[in-house]
N, C-alpha and C positions, 0 to 999 in steps of 0.2 A: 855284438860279438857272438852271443848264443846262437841269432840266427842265422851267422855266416858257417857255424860249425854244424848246423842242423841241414844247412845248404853241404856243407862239402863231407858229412855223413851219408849222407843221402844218394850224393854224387860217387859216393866209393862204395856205395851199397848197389848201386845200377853196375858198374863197372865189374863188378866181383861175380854178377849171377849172368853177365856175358859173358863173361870168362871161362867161367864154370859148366856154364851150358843148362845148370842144376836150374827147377822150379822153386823158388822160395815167396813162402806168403810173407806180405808185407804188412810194416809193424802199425799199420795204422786200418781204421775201419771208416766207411761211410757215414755221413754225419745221419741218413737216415735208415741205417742198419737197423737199429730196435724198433723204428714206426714198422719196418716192414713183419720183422718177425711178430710183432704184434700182431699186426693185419692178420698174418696168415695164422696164428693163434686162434683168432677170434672166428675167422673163417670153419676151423677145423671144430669150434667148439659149437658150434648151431649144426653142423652138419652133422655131427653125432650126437645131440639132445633127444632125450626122449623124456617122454610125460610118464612123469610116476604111474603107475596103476593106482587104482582108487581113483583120481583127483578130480573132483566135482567142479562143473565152470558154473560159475554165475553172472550171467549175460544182464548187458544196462539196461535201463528201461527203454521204451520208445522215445523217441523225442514230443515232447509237451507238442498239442494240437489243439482246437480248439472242437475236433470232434474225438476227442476224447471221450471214451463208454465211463461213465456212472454219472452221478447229476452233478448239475453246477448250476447257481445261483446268479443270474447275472445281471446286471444291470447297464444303463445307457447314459451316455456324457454325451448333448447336445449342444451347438451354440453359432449364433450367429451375432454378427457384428453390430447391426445397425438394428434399426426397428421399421424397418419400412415395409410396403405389401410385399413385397417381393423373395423380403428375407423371414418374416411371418410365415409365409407358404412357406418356406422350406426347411422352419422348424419344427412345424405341423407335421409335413410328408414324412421327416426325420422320423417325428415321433410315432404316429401311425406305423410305417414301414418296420420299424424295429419292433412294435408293441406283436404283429402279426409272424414275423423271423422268429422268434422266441417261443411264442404261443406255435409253431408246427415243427418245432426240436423235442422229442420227449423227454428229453436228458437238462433239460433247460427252465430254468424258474424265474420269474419275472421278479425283480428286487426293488427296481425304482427307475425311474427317467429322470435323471438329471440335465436341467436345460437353461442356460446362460442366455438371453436374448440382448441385443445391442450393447454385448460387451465385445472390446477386443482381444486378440488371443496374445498380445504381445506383454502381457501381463498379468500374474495373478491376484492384484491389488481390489478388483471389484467383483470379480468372476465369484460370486456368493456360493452359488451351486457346485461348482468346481472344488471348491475347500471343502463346502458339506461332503462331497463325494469321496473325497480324500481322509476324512475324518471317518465315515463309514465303514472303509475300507480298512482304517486300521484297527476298529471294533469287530472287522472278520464279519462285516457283513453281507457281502459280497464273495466270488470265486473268478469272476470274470467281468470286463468294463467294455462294452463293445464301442467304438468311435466309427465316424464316416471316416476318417485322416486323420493324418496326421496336426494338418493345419488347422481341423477344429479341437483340436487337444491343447496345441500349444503353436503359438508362433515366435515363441520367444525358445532357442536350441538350447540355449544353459535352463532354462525350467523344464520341457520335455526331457531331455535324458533326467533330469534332478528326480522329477517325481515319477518316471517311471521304475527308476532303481529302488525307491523308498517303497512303492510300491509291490516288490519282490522283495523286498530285504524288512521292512518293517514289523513283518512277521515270518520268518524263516522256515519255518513248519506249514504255514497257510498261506505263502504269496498270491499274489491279486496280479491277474495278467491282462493285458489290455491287446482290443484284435481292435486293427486297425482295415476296415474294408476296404478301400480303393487302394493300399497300399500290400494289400493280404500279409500284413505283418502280426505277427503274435511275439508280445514281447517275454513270455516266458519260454521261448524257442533259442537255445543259445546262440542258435544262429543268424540269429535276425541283427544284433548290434549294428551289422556294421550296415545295411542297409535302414534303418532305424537312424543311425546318425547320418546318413546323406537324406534320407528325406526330412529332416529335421532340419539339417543346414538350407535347406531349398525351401521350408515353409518359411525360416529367417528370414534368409538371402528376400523371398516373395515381399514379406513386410514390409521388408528395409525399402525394395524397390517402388512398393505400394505410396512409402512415407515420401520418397522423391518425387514422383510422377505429382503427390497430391502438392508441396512445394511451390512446383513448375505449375499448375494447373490454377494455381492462385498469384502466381506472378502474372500469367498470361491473361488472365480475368480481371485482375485491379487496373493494367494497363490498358485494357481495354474499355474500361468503364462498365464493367457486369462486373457490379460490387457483391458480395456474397452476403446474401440479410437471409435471418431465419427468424420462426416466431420468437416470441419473449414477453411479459405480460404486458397486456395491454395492444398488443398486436399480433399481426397474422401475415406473415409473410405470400405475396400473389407468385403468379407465374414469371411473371415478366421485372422480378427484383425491386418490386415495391412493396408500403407495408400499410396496413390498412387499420385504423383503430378500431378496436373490441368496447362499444360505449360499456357493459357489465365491470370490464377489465379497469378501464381506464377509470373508472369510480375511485377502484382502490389504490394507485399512482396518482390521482390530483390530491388524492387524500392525503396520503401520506408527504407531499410536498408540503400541502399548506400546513398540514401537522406540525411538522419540522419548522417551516414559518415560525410558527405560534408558540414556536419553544418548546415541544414537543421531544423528548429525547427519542434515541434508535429504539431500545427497551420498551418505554410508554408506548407508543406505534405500534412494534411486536406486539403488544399486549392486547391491543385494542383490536387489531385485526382478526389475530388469533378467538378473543372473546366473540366477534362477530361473526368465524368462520367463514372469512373470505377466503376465496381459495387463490393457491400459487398457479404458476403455468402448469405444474407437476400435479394438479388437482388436490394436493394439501392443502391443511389447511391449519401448519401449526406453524406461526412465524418465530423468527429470532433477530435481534440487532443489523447481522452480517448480510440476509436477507433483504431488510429494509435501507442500508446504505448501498448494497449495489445498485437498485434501485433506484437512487438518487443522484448517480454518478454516473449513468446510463445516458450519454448526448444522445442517445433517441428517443428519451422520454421528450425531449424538447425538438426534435426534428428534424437534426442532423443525424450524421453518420461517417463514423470513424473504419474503415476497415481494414482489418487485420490489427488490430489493436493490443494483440499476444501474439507470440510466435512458441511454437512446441520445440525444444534444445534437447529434447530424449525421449522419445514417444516410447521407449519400453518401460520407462519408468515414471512417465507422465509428467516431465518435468515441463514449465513454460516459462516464459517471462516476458516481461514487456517488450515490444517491437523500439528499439532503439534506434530501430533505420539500418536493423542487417537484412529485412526483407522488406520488398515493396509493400506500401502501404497508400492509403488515401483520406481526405476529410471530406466530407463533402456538407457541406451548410443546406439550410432549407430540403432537405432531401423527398421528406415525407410532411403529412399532418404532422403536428404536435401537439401533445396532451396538455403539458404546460408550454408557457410562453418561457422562453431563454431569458427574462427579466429574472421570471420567478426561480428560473433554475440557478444561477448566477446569485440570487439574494441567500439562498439555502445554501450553497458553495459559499460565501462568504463566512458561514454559522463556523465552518471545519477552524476548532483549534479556539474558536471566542469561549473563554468562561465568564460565568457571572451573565450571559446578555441572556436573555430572555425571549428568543426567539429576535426577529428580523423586525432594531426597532425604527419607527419614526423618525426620521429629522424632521425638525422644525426651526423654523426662525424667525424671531422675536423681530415683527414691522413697523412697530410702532413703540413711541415712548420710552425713556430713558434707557433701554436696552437696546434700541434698534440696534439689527445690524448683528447681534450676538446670536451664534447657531447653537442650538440645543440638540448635543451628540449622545449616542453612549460610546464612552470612550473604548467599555473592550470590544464595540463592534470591528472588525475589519475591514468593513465597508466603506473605508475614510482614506486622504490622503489631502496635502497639503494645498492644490489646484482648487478639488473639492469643496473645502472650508471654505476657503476666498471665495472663491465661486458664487458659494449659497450667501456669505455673508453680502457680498457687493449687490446680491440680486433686488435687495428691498430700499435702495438708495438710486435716487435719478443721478443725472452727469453733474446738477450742481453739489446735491446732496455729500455726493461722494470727492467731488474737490474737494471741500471744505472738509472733508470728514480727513483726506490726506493733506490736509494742511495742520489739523489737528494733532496725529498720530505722531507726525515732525514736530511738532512741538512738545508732546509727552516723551518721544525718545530723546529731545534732546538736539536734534538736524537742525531745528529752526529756531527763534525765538516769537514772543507772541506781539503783537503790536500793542498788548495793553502789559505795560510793566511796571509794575511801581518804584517809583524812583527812589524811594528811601532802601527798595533790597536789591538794588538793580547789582548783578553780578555777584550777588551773592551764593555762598553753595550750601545744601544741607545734607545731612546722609541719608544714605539709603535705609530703609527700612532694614536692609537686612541684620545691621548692626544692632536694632533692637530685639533681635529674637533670641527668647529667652526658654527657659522649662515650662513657663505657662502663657507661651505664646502657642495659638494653632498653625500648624504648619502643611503645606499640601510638599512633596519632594516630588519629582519629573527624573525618571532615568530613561534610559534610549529604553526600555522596555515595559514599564508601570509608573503607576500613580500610588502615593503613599502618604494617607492624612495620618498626623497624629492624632493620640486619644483625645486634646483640646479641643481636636475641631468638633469632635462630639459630641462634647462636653457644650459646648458653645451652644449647637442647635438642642439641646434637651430632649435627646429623644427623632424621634421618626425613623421608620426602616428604610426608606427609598430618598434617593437625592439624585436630583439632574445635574449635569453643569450645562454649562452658555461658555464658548469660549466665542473672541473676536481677534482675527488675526492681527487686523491694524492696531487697536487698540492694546493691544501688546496684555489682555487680562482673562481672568479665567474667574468665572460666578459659580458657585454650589451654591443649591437652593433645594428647600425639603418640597415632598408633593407626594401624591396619592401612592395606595396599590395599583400597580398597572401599567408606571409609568417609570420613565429614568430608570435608574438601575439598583439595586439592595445593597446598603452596605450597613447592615447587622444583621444577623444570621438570623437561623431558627430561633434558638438558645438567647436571642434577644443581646448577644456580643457584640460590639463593635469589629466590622472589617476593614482592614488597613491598608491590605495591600490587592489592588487592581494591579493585570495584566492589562496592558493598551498598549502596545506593540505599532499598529498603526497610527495610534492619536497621537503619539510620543513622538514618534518619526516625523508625524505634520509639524508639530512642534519644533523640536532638532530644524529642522530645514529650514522654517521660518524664521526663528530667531538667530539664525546661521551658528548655534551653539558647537562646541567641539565632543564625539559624541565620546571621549573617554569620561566626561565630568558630568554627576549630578547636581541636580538644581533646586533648592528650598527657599520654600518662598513663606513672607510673613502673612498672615491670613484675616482680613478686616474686616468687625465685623458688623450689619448694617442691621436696623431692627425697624422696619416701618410698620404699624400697628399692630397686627398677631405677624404678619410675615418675616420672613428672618432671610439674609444671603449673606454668604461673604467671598471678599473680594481678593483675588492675587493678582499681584502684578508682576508679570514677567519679567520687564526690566531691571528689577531689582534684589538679583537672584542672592543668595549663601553658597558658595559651591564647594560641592563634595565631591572630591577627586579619586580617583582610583589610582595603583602606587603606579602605573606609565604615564598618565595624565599629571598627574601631580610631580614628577622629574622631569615632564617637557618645563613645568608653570613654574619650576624653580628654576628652572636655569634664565627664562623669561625675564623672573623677576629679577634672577642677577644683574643681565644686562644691564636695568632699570635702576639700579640700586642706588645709584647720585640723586633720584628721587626722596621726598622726603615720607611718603606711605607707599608702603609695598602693598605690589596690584599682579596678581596670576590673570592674565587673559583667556576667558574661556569663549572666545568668540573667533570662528576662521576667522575671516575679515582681519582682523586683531596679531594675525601672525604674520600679516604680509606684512612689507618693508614698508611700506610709503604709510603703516596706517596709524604709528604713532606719532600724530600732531600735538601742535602745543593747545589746541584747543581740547583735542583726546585726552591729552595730559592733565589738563586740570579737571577733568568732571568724571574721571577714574574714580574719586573718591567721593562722589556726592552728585548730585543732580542741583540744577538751579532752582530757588525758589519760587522764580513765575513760574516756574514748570510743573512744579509742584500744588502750588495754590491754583494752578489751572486743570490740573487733574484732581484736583478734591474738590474742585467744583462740579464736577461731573456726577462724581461718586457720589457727594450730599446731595446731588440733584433727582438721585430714586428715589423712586416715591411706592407705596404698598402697589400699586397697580401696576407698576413698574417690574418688581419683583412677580406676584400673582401671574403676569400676561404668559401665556401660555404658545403664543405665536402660531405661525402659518405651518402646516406640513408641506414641503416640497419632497418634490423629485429628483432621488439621489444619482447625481451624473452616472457614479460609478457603475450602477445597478440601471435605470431607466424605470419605466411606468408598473409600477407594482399595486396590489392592492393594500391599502389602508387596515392597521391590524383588527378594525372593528367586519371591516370588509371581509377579509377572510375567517373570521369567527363566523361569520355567519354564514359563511358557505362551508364550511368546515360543519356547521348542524346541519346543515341539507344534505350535505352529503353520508354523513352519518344515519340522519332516518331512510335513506334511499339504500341503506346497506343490510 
């Protein structure tokens, strides 16, 4: 409604001044009526301004130059990327050339040449000289920092503007400017910013394109078989991508292998080398741990070649990580000499993660006499597996030897019966040992992961630091037996303690697998003991385990036993085999709770059958499948001293 009356106001306000013929100004104004009179305000006010009298001007300075009159202090930031002749000369000519610019400026004082050689500019993480320069600078040692570029300043755009700001601004009164010659930039010139940040983005942008090409240029080279080898101790990289051994070098790489052999820790090694002043590829000559395991992880020490074996994921920040297979890579075997053999390398790789082993020990196996047949391990070697065992053990038995040996085994488990039975026990059962183990029984425990004697079994041998075992796979038993320093493995410490608990990871697993055990359950075994003249062993038998379950192991074994429960002795099955359908038979069923007594009196016939030389025999060293032809620990000690006085 207001509008239609603002409309027919309007419309009798036109009609009245036609009428009338009369001029009347209208009740409304332009919406930019006051911008204008402003304007013309403002107009009229500079065109009649006048300067007070009196009024003194005081005009800016010049703008910042670098031939600025009075003196200045200056100094030089050099740097080149790599270390080769090429970039050599040209941090020479660098330094020369500036030392002589300086020296015919009268106005100009020599402060210091700062010079970074085979660093790169995408970072200020190594650049040593670079940060002194920057520390200098804000102790006001300096007036001026002269550079060839920008890109030898910085190739990284967020650190170039960073520190050149810091460098005007970190002393306010004294800023520090930096002339940039091929780029005739001076950054205390206000006007340089903005060409200062485009060639700063172009030194980046350069890197970045640098980091790809180099990328592309190693994909293109791996596929083609021009593998990228450089030197590294103990060799010398050729022209033509081969590598050549350094016999001086390679002194200190056998060295330190056999060292580690011989149970030698990373540390001990460091120390020894260090003590001898052998030098690194870097001409040092002060080793550490991290030093001596690269080293030994190096498949070129042995004669292969892995390339590209890192990849860089952020070259401004030197990040890299393992090549997972996002860039082409390659292996290649036999490629070069080898310093060691891939036996000896392989047996040293085996040491990563064993405690308690004492360098890369001997297998042996016992050829003769009441033991035959039983391989003499150390259990927390790695160097083991369940093929392995069987393996060595079968090796010292002919084809009849070993029938009879697997007609035996079937009869201690229990598969066969024996053709000699006595008729007055025939079908009789007795229990397992296990039911006799008491607080002053010795006991050995087996988990998927260690070996655990109790203090009886200690107590038992009276003494001795060092004990072997002998296991036999068929024969389902495992022998401890004491014996020298030097040999088997320590289980009582410095402090003269008993140790109880061995890692055996590998020997465990041999075991699990063989006895088809289930691996949530551990296994105790009663431990017997045997005393033939001064010599002493005792015996476990695996068959006839105690088992100690863990709480998922132990809720399969009960619901098992439920099943079972119409039974008149409750029996948890700790054996795969034992879960399948078809494995509970009625012949299963009765020897659950005992074993037969010709079984029995035909396995302690065996046992009463060792005799002191029996125990004593020391057996045959073989050659461990896993590893192949190594030297003998006496073997390597002694070349371990030759190589020592040769150092």
């Amino acid at each position: 409604m207001d509008e239609e009356k603002e409309m027919q106001s309007g419309d009798s306000e036109e009609e009245v001044v036609k009428e009338t013929g009369e001029t009347k100004a209208p009740a409304w104004r332009p919406q930019d009526a006051d911008r204008e009179d402003r304007k013309m305000y403002t107009r009229s006010r500079v065109r009649n301004a006048k300067i007070p009298e009196g009024t003194i001007f005081y005009h800016a300075k010049p703008k910042p130059s670098i031939s600025d009159e009075g003196g200045k202090v200056v100094a030089v930031y050099a740097r080149v990327s790599t270390r080769s002749e090429e970039q050599v000369s040209s941090i020479e000519n660098q330094t020369r050339y500036y030392r002589e610019k300086i020296a015919k400026n009268p106005n100009w004082t020599m402060q210091e040449i700062y010079a970074d050689e085979g660093k790169t500019g995408t970072s200020m993480r190594h650049r040593n000289e670079f940060k002194r320069m920057l520390q200098d600078a804000a102790e006001k040692k300096m007036d001026l920092i002269l550079c060839a570029s920008v890109s030898r300043f910085a190739r990284n755009m967020t650190d170039c503007m960073e520190q050149i700001d810091n460098l005007k601004s970190m002393n306010p009164s004294h800023p520090v400017g930096v002339y940039f010659e091929t780029e005739n930039i001076y950054t205390l010139d206000p006007d340089c910013n903005q060409a200062l940040s485009i060639h700063a983005m172009l030194a980046d942008w350069d890197s970045d394109n640098k980091s790809r090409r180099m990328i592309l240029s190693y994909d293109q080279r791996i596929c083609t078989g021009q593998f990228p080898v450089s030197d590294l101790l103990g060799y010398r990289h050729t022209t033509d991508g081969g590598l050549i051994i350094q016999a001086d070098e390679a002194v200190t790489v056998r060295f330190i292998f056999l060292a580690r052999m011989d149970g030698y820790s990373f540390g001990e090694i460091a120390e020894i080398l260090t003590e001898r002043e052998r030098k690194t590829l870097m001409g040092r000559t002060d080793w550490n741990e991290r030093m001596v395991s690269n080293i030994l992880t190096n498949e070129r020490r042995w004669g292969d070649l892995r390339a590209r074996k890192t990849i860089v994921i952020n070259y401004k920040k030197g990040k890299t990580m393992k090549n997972d297979g996002s860039r082409e890579s390659a292996y290649v075997p036999n490629h070069h000499e080898a310093i060691v053999s891939p036996e000896i390398a392989r047996a040293v790789h085996m040491l990563t993660g064993a405690r308690g082993v004492d360098g890369v020990p001997d297998v042996r196996v016992i050829d003769e006499g009441g033991l035959k047949g039983f391989v003499n391990i150390n259990p927390c070697f790695g160097g083991i597996d369940r093929e392995t065992i069987m393996q060595l053990s079968n090796s010292v038995y002919s084809d009849e030897e070993y029938a009879c040996l697997e007609r035996e085994a079937k009869i201690i488990n229990g598969d066969a019966h024996s053709n000699i039975l006595s008729m007055d026990f025939t079908g009789y059962y007795v229990p397992h040992s296990a039911y006799f183990i008491g607080r002053d029984t010795p006991t050995l425990t087996i988990s998927r992961r260690q070996l655990k004697f109790n203090r009886k079994c200690h107590e038992r041998f009276g003494g001795g630091r060092n004990i072997e075992l002998l296991y036999h796979p068929l024969l389902q038993a495992i022998i401890i037996r004491t014996c020298g320093e030097g040999c088997g493995f320590a289980w009582r410490n410095g402090e003269d303690s008993p140790i109880l608990n061995f890692s055996a990871k590998a020997f465990c697993g041999a075991v699990y697998e063989e006895q088809d055990w289930i691996s949530g359950y551990s296994f105790r075994f009663r431990g017997i003991m045997r005393e033939r003249g001064s010599s002493k062993a005792m015996i476990f038998f695996l068959d006839e385990p105690q088992i100690v379950a863990d709480k998922a192991a132990k809720k399969a074994g009960d619901a098992a036993a439920e099943e079972q429960s119409h039974f008149p002795s409750r029996y948890i099955p700790y054996k795969n085999s034992e879960l399948s359908e078809d494995a509970h038979t009625e012949e299963w069923k009765k020897r659950r709770t005992g074993m037969l007594y010709a079984i029995r009196k035909h396995r302690d016939k065996i046992v009463d059958g060792i005799s002191e030389a029996d125990i004593a025999e020391p057996g045959v060293i073989v050659e461990n499948p896993l590893i192949g032809g190594i030297p003998t620990r006496d073997e390597i000690r002694g070349e371990l001293k030759r190589l020592l006085m040769s150092m």
